[in-house]
N, C-alpha and C positions, 0 to 999 in steps of 0.2 A: 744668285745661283748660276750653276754652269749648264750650259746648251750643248746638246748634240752639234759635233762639225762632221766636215766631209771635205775632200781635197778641193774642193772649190771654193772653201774659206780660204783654203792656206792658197792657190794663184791668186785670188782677188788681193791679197795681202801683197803680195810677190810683185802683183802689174803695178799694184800702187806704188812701188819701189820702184819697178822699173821704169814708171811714167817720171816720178821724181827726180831720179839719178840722169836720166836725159841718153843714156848711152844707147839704144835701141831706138833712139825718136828718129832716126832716116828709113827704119823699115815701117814704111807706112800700116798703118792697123794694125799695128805687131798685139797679137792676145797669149799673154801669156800660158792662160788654160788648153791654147790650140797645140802652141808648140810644147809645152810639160808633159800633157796626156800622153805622149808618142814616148818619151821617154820614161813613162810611170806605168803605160799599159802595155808597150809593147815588148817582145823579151829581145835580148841580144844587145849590143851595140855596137856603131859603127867601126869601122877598118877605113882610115882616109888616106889616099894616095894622093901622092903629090910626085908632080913630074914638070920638071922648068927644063925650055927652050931658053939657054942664055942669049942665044943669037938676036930672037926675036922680042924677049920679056914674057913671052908666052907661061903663066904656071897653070895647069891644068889638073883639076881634083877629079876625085873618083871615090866614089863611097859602097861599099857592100859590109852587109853584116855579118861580123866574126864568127866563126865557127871554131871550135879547139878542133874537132875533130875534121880531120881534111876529105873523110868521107860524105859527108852532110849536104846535103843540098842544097841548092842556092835559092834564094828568097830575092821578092822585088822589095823586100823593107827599105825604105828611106826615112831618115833622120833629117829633122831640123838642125842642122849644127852652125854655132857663129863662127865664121875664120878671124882670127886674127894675125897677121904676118909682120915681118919685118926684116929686112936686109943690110948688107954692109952700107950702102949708102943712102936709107933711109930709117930710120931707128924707132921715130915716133909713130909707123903706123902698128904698130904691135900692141900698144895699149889696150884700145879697142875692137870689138869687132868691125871689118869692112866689109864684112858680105855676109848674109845668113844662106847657106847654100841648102836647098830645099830640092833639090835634084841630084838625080845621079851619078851626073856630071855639071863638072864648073870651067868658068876659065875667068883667069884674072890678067890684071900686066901691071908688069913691074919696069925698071928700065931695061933697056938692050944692056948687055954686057956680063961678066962674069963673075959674081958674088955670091957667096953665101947667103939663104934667105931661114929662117924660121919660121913655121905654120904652127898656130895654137902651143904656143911654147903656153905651159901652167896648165895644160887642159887634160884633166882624166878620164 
């Protein structure tokens, strides 16, 4: 016979995959149900800027939540979000996430110099 679920089936499902798959094993204690809840209970979703100093490698994130309407007021909401990036002279770090940015604001480094980079290319 079938049981009653609840969304805490489907993360324990979800962490066992992500424990398996290994692609989250650098974010220490990563809990699935921690970071889904924000995304299943909270409304809106993120707006991510992205601003790069070529000079320096400097790329620098910033997250607030979307609003259509440009009247709306502003919220401290923050999102869990994985980055994944990748530049003209680095290619493979784009696969994976390299940062889960759980703050406001982020700052990452890439090389000095002047290239092309992509942030969360495949992400909706």
């Amino acid at each position: 016979m079938y049981e009653a679920t609840d969304q805490y089936d489907l993360f324990r499902a979800f962490q066992r995959a992500v424990n398996e798959d290994g692609t989250l094993r650098e974010y220490e204690n990563f809990d699935f149900a921690d970071f889904y809840r924000i995304w299943v209970n909270e409304p809106g979703y993120p707006l991510l800027t992205v601003n790069v100093d070529h000079k320096s490698g400097v790329i620098a994130l910033s997250q607030e939540r979307f609003f259509i309407s440009p009247t709306a007021t502003p919220t401290q909401q923050i999102y869990p979000i994985p980055i994944t990036y990748f530049t003209k002279s680095n290619h493979s770090m784009g696969l994976k996430p390299s940062h889960m940015m759980t703050t406001k604001n982020a700052v990452l480094q890439k090389t000095p110099g002047r290239e092309w980079i992509f942030v969360n290319v495949n992400q909706h």
